[in-house]
Structure formats: C-alpha cells, structure tokens
N, CA, C and O atoms as CSV, one atom per row, in Angstrom:
chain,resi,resn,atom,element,x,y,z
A,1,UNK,N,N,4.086,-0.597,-6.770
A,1,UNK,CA,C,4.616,-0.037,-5.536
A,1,UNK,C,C,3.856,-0.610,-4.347
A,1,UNK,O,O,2.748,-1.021,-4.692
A,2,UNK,N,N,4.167,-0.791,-2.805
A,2,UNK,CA,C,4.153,-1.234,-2.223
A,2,UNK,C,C,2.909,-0.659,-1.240
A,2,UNK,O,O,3.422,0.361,-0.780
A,3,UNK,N,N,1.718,-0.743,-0.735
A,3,UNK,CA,C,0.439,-0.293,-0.033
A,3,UNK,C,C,1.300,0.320,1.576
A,3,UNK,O,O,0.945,1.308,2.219
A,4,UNK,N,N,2.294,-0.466,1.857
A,4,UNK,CA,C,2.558,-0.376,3.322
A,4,UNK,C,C,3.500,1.078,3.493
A,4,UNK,O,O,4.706,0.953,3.705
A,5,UNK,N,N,3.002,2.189,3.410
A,5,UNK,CA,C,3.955,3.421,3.420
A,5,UNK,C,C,4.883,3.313,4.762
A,5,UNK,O,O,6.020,3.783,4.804
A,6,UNK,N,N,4.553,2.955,5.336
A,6,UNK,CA,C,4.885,3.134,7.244
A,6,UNK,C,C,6.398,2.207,7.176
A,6,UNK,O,O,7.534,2.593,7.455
A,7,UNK,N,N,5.810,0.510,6.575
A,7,UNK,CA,C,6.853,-0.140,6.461
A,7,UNK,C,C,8.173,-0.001,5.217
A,7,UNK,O,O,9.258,-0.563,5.369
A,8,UNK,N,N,7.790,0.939,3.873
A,8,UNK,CA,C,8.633,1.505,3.045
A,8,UNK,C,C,9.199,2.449,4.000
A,8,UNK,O,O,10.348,2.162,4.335
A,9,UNK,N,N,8.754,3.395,4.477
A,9,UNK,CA,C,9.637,4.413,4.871
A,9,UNK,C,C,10.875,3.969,6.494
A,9,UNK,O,O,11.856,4.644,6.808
A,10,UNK,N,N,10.528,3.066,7.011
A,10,UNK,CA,C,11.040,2.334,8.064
A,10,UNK,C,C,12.243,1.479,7.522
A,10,UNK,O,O,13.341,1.373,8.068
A,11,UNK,N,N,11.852,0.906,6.387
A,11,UNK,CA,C,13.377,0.246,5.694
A,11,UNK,C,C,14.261,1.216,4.980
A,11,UNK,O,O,15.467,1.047,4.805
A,12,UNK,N,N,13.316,2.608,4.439
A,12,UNK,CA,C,14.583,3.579,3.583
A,12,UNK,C,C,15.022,4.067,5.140
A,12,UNK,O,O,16.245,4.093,5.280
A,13,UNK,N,N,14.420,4.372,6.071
A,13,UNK,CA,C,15.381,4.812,7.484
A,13,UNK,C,C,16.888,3.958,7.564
A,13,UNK,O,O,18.007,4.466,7.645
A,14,UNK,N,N,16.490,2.321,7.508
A,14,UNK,CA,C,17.690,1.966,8.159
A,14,UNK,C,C,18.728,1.463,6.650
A,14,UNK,O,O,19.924,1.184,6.730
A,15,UNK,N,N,17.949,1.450,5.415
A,15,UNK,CA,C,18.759,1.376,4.403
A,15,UNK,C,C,18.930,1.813,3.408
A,15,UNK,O,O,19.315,1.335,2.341
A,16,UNK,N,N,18.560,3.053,3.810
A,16,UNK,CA,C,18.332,3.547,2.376
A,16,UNK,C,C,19.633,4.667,1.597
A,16,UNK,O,O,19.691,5.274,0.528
A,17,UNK,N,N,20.614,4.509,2.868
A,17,UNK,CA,C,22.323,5.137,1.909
A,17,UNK,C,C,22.271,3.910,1.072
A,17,UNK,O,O,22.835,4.095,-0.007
A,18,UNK,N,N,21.721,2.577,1.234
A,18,UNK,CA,C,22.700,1.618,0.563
A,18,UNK,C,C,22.171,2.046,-1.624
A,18,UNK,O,O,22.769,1.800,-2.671
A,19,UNK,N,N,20.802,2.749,-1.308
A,19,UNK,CA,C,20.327,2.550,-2.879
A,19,UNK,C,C,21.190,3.928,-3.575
A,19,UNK,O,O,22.104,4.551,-3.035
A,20,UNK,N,N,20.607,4.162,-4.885
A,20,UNK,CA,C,21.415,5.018,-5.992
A,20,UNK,C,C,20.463,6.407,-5.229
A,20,UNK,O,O,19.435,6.517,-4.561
A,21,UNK,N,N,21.839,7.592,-5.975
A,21,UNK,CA,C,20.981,8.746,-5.269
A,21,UNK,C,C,19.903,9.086,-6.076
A,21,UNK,O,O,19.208,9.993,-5.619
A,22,UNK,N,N,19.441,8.455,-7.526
A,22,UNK,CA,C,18.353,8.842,-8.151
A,22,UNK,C,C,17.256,8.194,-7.629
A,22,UNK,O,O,16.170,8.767,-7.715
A,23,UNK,N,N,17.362,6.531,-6.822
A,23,UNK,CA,C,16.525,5.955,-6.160
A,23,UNK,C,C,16.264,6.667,-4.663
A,23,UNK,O,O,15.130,6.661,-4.183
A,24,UNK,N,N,17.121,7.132,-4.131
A,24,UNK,CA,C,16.643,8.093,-2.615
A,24,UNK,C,C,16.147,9.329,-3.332
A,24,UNK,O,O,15.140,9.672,-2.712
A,25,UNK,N,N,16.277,9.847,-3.950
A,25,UNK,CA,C,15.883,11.327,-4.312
A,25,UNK,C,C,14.062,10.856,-4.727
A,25,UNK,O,O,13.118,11.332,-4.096
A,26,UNK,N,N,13.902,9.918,-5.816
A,26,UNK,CA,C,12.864,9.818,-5.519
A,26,UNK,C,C,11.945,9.192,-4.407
A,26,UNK,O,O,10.919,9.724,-3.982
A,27,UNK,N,N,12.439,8.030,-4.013
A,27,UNK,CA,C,11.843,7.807,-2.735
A,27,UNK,C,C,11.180,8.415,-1.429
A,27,UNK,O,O,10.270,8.264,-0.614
A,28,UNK,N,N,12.509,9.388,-1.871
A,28,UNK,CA,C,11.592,10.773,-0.730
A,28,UNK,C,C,10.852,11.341,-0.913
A,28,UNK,O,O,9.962,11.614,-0.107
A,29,UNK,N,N,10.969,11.862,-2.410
A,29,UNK,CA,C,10.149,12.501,-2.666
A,29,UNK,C,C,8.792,12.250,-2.389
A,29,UNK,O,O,7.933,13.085,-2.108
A,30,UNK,N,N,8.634,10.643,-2.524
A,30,UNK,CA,C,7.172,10.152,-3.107
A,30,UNK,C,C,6.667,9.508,-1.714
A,30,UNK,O,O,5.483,9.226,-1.531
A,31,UNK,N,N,7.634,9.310,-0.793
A,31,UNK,CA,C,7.053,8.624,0.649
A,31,UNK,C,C,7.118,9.606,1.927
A,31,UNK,O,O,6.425,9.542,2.943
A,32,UNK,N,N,8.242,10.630,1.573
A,32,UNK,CA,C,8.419,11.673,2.788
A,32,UNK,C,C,7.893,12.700,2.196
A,32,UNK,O,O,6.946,12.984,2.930
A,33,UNK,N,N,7.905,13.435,1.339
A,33,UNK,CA,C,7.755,14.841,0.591
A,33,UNK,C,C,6.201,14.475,0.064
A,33,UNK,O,O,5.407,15.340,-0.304
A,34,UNK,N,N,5.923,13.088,0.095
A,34,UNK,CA,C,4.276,13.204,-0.490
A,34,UNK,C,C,3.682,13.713,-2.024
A,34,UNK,O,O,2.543,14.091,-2.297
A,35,UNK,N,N,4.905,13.576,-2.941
A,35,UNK,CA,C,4.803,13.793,-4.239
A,35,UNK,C,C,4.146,12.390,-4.842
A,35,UNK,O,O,4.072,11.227,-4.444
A,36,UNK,N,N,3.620,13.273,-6.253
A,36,UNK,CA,C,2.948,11.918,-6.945
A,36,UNK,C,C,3.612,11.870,-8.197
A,36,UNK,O,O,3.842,12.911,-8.812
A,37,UNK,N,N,3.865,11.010,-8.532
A,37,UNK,CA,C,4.750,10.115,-9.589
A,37,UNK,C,C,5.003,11.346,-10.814
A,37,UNK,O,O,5.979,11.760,-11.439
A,38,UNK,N,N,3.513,11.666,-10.762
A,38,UNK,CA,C,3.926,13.051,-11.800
A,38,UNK,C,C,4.851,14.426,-11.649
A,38,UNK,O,O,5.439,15.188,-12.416
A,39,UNK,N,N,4.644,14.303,-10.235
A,39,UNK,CA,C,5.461,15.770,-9.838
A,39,UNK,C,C,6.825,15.341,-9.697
A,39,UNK,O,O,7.641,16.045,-10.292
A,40,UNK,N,N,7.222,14.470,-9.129
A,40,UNK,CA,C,8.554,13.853,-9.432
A,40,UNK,C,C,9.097,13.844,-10.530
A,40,UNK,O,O,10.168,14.325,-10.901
A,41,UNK,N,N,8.143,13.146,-11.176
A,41,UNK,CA,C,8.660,13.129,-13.125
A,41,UNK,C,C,9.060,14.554,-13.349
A,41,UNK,O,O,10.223,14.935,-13.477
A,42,UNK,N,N,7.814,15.430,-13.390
A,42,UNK,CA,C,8.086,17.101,-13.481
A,42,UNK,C,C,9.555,17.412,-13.379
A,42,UNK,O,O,10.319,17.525,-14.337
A,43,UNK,N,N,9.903,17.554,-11.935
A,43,UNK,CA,C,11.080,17.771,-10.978
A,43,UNK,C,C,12.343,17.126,-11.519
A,43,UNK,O,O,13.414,17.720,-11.641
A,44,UNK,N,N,12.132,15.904,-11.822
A,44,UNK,CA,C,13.445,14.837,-12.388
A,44,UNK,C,C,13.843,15.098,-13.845
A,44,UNK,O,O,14.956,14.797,-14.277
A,45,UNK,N,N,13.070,15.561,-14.438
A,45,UNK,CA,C,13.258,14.926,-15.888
A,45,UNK,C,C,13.176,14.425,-16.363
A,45,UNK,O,O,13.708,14.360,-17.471
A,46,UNK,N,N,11.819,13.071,-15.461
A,46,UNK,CA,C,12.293,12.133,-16.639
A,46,UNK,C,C,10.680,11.657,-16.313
A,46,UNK,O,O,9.944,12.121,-15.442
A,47,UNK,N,N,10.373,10.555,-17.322
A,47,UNK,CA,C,9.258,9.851,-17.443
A,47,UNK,C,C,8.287,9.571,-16.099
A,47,UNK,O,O,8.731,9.188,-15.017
A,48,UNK,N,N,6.894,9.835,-16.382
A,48,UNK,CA,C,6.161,9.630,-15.395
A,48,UNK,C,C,6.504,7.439,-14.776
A,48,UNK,O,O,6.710,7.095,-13.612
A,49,UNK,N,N,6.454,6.686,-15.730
A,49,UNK,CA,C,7.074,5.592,-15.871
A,49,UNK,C,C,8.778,5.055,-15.555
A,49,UNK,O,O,9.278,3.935,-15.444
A,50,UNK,N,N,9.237,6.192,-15.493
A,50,UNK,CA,C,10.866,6.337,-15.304
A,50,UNK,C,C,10.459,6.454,-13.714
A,50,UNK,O,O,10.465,5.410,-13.062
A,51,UNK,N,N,10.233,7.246,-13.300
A,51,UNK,CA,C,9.762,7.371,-11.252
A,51,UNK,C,C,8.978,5.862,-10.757
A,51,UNK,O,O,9.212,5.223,-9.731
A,52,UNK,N,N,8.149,5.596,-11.665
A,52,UNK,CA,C,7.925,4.473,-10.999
A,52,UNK,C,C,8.420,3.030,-11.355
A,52,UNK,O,O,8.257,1.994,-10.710
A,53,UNK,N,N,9.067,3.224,-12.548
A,53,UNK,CA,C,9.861,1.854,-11.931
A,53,UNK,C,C,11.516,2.302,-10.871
A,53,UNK,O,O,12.083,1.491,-10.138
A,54,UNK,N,N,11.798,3.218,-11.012
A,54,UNK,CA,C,12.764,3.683,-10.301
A,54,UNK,C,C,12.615,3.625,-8.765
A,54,UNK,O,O,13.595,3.488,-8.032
A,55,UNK,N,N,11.283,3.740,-8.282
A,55,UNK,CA,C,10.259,3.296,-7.070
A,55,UNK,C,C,10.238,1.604,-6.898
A,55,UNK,O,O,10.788,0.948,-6.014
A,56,UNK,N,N,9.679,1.273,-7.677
A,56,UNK,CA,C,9.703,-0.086,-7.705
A,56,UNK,C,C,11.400,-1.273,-6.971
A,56,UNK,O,O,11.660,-1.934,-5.965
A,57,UNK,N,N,12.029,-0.919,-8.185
A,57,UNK,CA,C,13.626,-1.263,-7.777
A,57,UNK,C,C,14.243,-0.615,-6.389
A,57,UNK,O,O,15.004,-1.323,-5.730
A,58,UNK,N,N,13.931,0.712,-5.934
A,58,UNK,CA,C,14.667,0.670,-5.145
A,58,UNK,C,C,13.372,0.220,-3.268
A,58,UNK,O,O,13.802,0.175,-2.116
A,59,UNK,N,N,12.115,0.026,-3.655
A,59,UNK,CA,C,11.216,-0.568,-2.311
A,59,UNK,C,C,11.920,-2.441,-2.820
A,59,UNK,O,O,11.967,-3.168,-1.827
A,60,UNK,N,N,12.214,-2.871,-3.639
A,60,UNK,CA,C,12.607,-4.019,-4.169
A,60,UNK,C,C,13.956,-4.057,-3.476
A,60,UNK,O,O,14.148,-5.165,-2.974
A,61,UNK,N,N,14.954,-3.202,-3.287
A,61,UNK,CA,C,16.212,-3.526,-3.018
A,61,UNK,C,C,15.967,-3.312,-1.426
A,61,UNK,O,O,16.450,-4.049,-0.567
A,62,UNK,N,N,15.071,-2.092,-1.145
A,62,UNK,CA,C,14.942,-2.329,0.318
A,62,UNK,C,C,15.019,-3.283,0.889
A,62,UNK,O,O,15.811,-3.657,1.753
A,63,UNK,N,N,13.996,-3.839,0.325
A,63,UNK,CA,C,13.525,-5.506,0.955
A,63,UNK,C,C,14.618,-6.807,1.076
A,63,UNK,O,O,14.817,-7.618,1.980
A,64,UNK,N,N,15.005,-6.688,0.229
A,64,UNK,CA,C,16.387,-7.555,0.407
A,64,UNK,C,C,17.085,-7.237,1.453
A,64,UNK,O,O,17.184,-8.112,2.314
A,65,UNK,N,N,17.618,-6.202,1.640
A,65,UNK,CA,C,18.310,-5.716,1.952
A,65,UNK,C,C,18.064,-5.901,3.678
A,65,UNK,O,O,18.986,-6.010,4.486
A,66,UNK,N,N,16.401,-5.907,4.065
A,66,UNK,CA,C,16.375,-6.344,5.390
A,66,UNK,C,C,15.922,-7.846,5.357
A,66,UNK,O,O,15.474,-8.268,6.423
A,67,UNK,N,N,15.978,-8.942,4.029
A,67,UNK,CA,C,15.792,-10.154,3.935
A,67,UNK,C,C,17.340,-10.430,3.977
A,67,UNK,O,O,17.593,-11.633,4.038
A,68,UNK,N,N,18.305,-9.697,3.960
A,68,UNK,CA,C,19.527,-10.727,3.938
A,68,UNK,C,C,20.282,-10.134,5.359
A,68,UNK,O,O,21.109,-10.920,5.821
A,69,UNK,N,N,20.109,-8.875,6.099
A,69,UNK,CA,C,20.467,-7.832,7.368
A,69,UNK,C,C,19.928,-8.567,8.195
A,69,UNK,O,O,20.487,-9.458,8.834
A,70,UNK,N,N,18.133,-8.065,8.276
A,70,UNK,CA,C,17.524,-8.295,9.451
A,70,UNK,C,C,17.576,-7.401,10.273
A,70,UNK,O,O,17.327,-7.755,11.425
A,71,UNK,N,N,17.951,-5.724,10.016
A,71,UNK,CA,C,18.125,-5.016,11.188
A,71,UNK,C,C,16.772,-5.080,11.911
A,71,UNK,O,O,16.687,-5.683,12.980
A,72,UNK,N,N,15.963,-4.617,11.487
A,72,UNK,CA,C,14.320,-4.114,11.293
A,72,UNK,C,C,13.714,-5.661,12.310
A,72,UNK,O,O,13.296,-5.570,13.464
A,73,UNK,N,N,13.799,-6.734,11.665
A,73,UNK,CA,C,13.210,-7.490,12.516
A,73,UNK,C,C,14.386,-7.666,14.285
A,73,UNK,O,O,13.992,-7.976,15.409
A,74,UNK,N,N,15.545,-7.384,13.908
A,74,UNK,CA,C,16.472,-7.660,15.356
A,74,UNK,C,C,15.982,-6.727,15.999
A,74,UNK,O,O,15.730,-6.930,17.187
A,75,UNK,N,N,15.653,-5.200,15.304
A,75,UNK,CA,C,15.051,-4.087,16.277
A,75,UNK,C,C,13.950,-4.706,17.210
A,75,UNK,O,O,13.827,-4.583,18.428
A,76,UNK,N,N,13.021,-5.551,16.125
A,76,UNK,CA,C,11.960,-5.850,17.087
A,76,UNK,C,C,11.428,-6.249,17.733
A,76,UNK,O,O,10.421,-5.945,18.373
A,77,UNK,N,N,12.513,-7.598,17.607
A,77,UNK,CA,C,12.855,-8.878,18.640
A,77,UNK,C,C,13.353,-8.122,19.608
A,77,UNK,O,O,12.745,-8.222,20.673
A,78,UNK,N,N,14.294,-7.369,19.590
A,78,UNK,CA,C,14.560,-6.750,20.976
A,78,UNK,C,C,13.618,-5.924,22.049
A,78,UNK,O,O,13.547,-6.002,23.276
A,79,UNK,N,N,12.854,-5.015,20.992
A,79,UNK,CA,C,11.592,-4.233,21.541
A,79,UNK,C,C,10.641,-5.309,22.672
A,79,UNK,O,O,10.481,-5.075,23.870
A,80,UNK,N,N,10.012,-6.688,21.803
A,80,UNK,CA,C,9.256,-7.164,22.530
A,80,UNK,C,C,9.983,-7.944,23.516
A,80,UNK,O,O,9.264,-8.082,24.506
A,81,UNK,N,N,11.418,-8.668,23.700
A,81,UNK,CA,C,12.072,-8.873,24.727
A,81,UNK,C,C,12.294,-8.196,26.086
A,81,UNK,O,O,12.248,-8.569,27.258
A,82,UNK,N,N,12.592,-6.873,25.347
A,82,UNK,CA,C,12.564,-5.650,26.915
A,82,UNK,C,C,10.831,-5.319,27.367
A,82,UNK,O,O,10.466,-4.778,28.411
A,83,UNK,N,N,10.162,-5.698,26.519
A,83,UNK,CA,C,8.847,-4.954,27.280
A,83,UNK,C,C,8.256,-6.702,28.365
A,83,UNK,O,O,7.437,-6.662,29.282
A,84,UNK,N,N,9.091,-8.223,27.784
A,84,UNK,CA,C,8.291,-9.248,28.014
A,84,UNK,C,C,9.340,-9.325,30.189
A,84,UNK,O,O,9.072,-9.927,31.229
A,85,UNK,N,N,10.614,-8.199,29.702
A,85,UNK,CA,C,11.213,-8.304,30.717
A,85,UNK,C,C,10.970,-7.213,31.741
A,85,UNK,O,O,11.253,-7.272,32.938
A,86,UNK,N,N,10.430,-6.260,31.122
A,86,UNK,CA,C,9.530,-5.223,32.036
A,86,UNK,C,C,8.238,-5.935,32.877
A,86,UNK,O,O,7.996,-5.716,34.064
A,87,UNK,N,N,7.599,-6.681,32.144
A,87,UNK,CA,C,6.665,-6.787,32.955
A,87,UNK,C,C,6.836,-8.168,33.572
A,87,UNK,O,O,5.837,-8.634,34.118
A,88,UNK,N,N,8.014,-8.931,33.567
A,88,UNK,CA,C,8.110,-9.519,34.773
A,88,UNK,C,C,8.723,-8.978,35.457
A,88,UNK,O,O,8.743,-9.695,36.458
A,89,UNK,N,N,9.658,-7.600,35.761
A,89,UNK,CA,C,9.868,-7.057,36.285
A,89,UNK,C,C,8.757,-6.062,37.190
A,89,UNK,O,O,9.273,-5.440,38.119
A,90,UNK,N,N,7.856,-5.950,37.058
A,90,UNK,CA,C,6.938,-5.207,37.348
A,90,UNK,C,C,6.412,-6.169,38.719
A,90,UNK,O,O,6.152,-5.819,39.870
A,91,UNK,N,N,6.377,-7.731,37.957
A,91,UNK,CA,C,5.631,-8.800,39.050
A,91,UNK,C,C,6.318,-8.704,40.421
A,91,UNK,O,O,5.871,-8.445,41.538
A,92,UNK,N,N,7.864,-9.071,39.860
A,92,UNK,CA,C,9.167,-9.081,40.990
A,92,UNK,C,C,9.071,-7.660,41.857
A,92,UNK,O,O,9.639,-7.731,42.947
A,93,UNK,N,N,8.626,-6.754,41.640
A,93,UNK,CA,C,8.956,-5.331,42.116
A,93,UNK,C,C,8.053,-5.407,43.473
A,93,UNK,O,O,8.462,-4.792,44.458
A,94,UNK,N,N,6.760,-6.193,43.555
A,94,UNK,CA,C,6.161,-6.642,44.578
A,94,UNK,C,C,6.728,-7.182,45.370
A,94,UNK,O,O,6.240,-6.944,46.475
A,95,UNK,N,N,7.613,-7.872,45.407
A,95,UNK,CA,C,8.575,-8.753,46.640
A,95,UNK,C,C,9.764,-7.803,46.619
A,95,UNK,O,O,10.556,-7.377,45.778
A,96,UNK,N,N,9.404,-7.578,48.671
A,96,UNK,CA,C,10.706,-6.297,48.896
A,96,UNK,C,C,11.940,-7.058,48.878
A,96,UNK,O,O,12.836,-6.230,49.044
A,97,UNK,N,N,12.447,-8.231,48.760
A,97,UNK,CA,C,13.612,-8.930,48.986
A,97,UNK,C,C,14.296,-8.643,47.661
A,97,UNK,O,O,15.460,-8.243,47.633
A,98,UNK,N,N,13.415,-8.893,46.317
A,98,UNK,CA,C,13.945,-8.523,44.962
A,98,UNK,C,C,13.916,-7.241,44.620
A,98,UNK,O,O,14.642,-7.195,43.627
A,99,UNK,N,N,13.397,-5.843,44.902
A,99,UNK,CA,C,13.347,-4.540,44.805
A,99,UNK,C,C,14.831,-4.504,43.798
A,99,UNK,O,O,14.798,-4.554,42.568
A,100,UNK,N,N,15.596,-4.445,44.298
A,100,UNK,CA,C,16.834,-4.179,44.099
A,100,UNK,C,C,17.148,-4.441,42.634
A,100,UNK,O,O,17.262,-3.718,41.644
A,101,UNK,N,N,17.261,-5.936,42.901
A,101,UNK,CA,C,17.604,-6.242,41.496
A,101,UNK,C,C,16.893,-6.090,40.080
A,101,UNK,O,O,17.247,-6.071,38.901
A,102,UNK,N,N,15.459,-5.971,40.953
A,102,UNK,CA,C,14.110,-6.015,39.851
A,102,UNK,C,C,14.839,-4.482,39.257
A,102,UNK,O,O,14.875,-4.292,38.041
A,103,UNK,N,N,15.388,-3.462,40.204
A,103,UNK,CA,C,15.604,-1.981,39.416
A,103,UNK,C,C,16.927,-1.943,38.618
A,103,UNK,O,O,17.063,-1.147,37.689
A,104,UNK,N,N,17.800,-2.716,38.943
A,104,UNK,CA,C,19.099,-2.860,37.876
A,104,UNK,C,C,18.327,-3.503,36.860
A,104,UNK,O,O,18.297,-2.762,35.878
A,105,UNK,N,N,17.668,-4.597,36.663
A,105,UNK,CA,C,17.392,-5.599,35.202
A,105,UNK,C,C,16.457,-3.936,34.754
A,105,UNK,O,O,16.958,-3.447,33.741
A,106,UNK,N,N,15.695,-3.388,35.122
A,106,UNK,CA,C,14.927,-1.919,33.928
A,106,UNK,C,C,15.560,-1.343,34.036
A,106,UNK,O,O,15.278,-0.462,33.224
A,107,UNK,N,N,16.927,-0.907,34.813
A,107,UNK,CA,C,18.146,-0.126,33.753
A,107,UNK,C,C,18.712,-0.886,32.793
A,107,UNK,O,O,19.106,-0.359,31.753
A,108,UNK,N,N,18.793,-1.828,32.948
A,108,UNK,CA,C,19.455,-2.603,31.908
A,108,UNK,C,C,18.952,-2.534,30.363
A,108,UNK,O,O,19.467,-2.334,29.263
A,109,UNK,N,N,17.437,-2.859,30.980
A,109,UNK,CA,C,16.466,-2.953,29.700
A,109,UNK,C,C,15.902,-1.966,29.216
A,109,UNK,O,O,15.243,-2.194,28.202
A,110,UNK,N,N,15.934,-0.681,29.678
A,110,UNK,CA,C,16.447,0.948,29.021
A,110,UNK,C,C,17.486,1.061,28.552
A,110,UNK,O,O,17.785,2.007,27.822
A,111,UNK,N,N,18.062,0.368,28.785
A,111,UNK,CA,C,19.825,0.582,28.158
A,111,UNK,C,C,19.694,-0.387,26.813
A,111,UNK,O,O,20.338,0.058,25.864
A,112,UNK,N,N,19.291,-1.090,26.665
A,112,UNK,CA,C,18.652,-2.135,25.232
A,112,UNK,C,C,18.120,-1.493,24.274
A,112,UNK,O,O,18.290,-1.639,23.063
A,113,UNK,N,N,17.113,-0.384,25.138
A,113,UNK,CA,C,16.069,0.498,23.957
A,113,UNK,C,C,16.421,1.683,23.552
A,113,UNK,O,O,15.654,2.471,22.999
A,114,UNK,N,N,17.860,1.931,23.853
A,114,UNK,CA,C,18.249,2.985,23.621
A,114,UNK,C,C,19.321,2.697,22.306
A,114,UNK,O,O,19.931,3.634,21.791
C-alpha cells in the first residue's frame, strides 16, 4: 500500500465511483474511517490479506486512472496558473491607468478556482 495517505485519498475524491463497491467500502474504511486492515477484515468478512490486496488494486486503479485523465494534475496546473496571474496582477494594480483591468483579470481568475 501506498505511504502517501493525502495523495490516496485526493485520487479516491476525484475517482473513486470509477472502482468496485468492495474496493470503496474498503478504501474508506482504511484512509477516511482510519481502520486497520484487521478491523476491516473483522467488518467485511473476509481475510486480513483479502483487505489488503483489495487496497492494493483499487490505490493501483486509482493511479491509472489519473495516468490516463489527468484531472488531479489539470487541477494543478490551473491552481499555479491563477496564483502566477495574481501576482502579476498585484504588480499591475500599482499603475492607476491599469486598475481596471488588473480587477476584471482576479475576477476572472476566481472564476478558474472555483
């Protein structure tokens, strides 16, 4: 299983209808609910070894899943685009001739991050 909890639980956010409901049921369990492989097993029925490869396959399908999408990285290309356009917006906001427009382009680029 995968060390990066932050980045597992960030890909079951944007993909995780796509896996089986025995792969979300545990997934949650074990990344949101904070269960350990055993208490799952307990809960499921099934093998302490049954949860974790069932873990395995579906942080495995995650990954594909934003290796062939890309939502996750487009999110974040966009994130650092609006903040690289904020702060030349910030520069422009100093010259009263550009005021104006400098405040439509950070509605704009609130309207991106939303």
């Amino acid at each position: 299983m995968r060390d990066n909890q932050l980045e597992m639980t960030l890909l079951f956010d944007y993909y995780g209808d796509l896996l089986t409901e025995k792969q979300k049921t545990c997934f949650d369990l074990h990344y949101n609910q904070d269960l350990s492989l055993s208490e799952i097993a307990e809960q499921a029925g099934i093998s302490r070894q049954g949860v974790h490869d069932t873990l395995v396959r579906a942080e495995a399908q995650l990954e594909q899943f934003e290796a062939a999408v890309g939502c996750i990285a487009r999110a974040r290309a966009v994130q650092k685009a609006a903040e690289k356009i904020e702060a030349a917006c910030a520069l422009l906001c100093e010259l009263p001739q550009a005021r104006q427009q400098t405040e439509t382009i950070l509605r704009a680029c609130e309207t991106l991050k939303e």
